[in-house]
VOGU-3710 file (C-alpha; in Angstrom, 3 decimals, decimal comma):
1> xxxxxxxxxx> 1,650/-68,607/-54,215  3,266/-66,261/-51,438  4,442/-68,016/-48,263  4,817/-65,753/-45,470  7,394/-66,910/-42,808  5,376/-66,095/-39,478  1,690/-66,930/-40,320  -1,075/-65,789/-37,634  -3,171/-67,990/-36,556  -6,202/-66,078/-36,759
11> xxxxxxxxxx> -7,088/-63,585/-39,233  -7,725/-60,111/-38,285  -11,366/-58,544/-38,805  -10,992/-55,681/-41,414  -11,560/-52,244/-40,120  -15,240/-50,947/-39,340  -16,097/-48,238/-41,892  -19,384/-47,718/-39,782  -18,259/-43,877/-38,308  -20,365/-42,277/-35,697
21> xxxxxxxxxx> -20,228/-38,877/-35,520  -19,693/-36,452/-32,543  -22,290/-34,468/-30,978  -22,345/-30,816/-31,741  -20,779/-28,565/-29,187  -23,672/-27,518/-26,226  -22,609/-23,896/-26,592  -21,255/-21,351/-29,541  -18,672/-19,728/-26,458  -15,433/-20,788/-25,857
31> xxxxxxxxxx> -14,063/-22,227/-22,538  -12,322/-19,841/-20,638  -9,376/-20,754/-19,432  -8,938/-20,864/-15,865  -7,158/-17,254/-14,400  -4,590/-17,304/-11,987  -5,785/-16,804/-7,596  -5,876/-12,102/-7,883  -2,536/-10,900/-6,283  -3,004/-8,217/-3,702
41> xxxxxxxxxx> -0,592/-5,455/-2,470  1,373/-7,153/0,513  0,416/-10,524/-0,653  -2,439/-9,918/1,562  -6,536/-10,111/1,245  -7,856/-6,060/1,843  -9,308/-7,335/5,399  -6,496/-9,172/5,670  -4,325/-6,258/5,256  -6,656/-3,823/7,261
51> xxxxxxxxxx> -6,693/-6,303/10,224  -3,121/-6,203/10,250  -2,894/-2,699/10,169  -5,010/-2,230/13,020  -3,160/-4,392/15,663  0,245/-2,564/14,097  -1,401/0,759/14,877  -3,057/-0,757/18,167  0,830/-1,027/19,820  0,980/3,024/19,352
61> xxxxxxxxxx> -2,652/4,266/20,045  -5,514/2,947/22,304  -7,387/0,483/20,155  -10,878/1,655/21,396  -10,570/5,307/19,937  -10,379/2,925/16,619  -13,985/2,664/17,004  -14,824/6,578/17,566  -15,411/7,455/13,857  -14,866/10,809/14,655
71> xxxxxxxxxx> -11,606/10,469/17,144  -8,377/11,651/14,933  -7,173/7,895/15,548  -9,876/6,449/13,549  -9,441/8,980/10,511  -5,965/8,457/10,796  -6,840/4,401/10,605  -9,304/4,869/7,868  -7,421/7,358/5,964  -4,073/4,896/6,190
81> xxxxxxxxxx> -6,170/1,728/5,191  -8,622/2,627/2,813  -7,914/6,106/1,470  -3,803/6,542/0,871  -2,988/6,364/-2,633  0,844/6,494/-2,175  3,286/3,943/-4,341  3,749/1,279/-3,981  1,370/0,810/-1,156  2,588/0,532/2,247
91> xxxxxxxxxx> 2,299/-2,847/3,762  1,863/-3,562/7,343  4,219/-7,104/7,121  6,625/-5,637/5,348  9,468/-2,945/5,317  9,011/-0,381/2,826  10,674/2,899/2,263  10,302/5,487/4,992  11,239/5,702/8,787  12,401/2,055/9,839
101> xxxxxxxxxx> 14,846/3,042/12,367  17,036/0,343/10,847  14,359/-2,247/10,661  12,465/-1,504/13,772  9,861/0,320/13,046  7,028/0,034/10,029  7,225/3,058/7,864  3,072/2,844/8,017  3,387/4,183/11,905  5,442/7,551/10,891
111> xxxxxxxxxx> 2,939/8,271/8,134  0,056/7,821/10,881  1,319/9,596/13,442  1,213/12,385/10,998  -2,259/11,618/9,408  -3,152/11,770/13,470  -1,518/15,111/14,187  -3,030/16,310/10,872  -6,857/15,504/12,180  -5,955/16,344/15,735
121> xxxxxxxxxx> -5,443/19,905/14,625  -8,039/20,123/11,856  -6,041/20,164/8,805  -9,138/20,220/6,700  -8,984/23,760/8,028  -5,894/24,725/7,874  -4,757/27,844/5,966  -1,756/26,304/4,522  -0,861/22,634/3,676  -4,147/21,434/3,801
131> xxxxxxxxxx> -5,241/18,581/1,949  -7,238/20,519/-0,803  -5,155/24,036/-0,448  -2,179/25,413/-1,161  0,855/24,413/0,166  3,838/26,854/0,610  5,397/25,675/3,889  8,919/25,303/4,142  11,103/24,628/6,985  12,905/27,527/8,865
141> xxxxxxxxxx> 16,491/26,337/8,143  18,559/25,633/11,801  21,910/24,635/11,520  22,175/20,678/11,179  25,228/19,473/9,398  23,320/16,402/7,999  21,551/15,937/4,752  17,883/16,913/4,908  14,897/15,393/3,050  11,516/17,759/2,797
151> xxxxxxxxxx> 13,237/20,552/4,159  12,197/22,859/1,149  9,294/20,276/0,046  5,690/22,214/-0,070  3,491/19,123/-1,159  0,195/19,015/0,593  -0,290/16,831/3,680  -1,966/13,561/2,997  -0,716/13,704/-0,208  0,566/9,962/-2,359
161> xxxxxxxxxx> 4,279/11,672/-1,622  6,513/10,304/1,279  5,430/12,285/3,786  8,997/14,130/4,448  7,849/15,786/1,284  4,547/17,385/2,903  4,921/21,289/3,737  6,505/21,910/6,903  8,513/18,763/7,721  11,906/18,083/7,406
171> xxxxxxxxxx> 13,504/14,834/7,782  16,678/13,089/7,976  18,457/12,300/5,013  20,887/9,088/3,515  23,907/10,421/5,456  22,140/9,027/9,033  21,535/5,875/7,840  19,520/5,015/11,257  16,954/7,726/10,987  16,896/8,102/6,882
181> xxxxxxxxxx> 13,693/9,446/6,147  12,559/9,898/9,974  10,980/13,401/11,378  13,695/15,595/12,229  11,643/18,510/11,931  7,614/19,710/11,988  7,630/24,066/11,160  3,922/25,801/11,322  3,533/29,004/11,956  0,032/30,746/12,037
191> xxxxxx> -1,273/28,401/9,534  -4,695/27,493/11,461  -4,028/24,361/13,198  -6,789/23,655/15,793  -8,203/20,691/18,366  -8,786/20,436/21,781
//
């Protein structure tokens, strides 16, 4: 005879041995796991980011000729928004490299002034420096003591470069710190620019 020193009052049932088993899965896939929200350039939706172009751009240009698909405004817009394939992409909430005049500008309003010049004057057609053609622009040299970015650059306008690097523009270099990468110079000669 064993005495135990803490009896229970009531005996435990045994375990069941009666097992159920689980239903088979509903489907041979796997779950997926859940992906994170998409990122976007600028931490902003595309319409998101086009809308916010548009009222950037609307404090430089008339926001009606926006709607004139064929107005050099327009092109400019849709070209800047939908078509630019420059790196990273340029971001109208943010300060990127380019012309900033210290902060005060967005580099996105350099780059379409020029897209607007380049449409105003029918740069499709141009003979040199056009999108498609051949580029072998440089600038004429003047005498500026300061460093120059561009000034010997011949890529083709509208191309994913900065666009100090397109043919015929020159720009300011590091050493003015205030205008670094701003237009300090635009040279065509004879090259078949056009518009009214």
């Amino acid at each position: 005879d064993v005495e135990t020193l803490n009896p229970t009052a009531v005996p435990t049932p045994a375990p069941s041995l009666d097992l159920e088993p689980t239903p088979s899965p509903t489907t041979m896939e796997p779950t997926l796991v859940p992906t994170d929200s998409p990122t976007f350039p600028c931490n902003l939706t595309p319409d998101e980011r086009a809308t916010q172009i548009r009222e950037l751009l609307s404090t430089i240009s008339d926001p009606d000729l926006f709607d004139d698909p064929s107005s050099p405004q327009a092109q400019a817009l849709e070209w800047i928004t939908n078509e630019d394939t420059i790196e990273p992409i340029m971001c109208p909430n943010q300060s990127g490299e380019g012309c900033t005049l210290n902060g005060a500008v967005n580099p996105i309003v350099q780059r379409y002034v020029l897209a607007v010049f380049y449409y105003g004057t029918e740069g499709e057609s141009w003979t040199n420096c056009s999108e498609e053609g051949v580029c072998d622009r440089v600038v004429t040299p003047f005498g500026v003591s300061n460093d120059r970015v561009g000034d010997t650059s011949t890529e083709n306008w509208l191309s994913p470069m900065n666009e100090c690097e397109w043919g015929g523009i020159a720009c300011y270099g590091a050493d003015t710190p205030n205008l670094n990468l701003c237009i300090d110079q635009l040279d065509f000669e004879d090259d078949g620019l056009g518009g009214e």
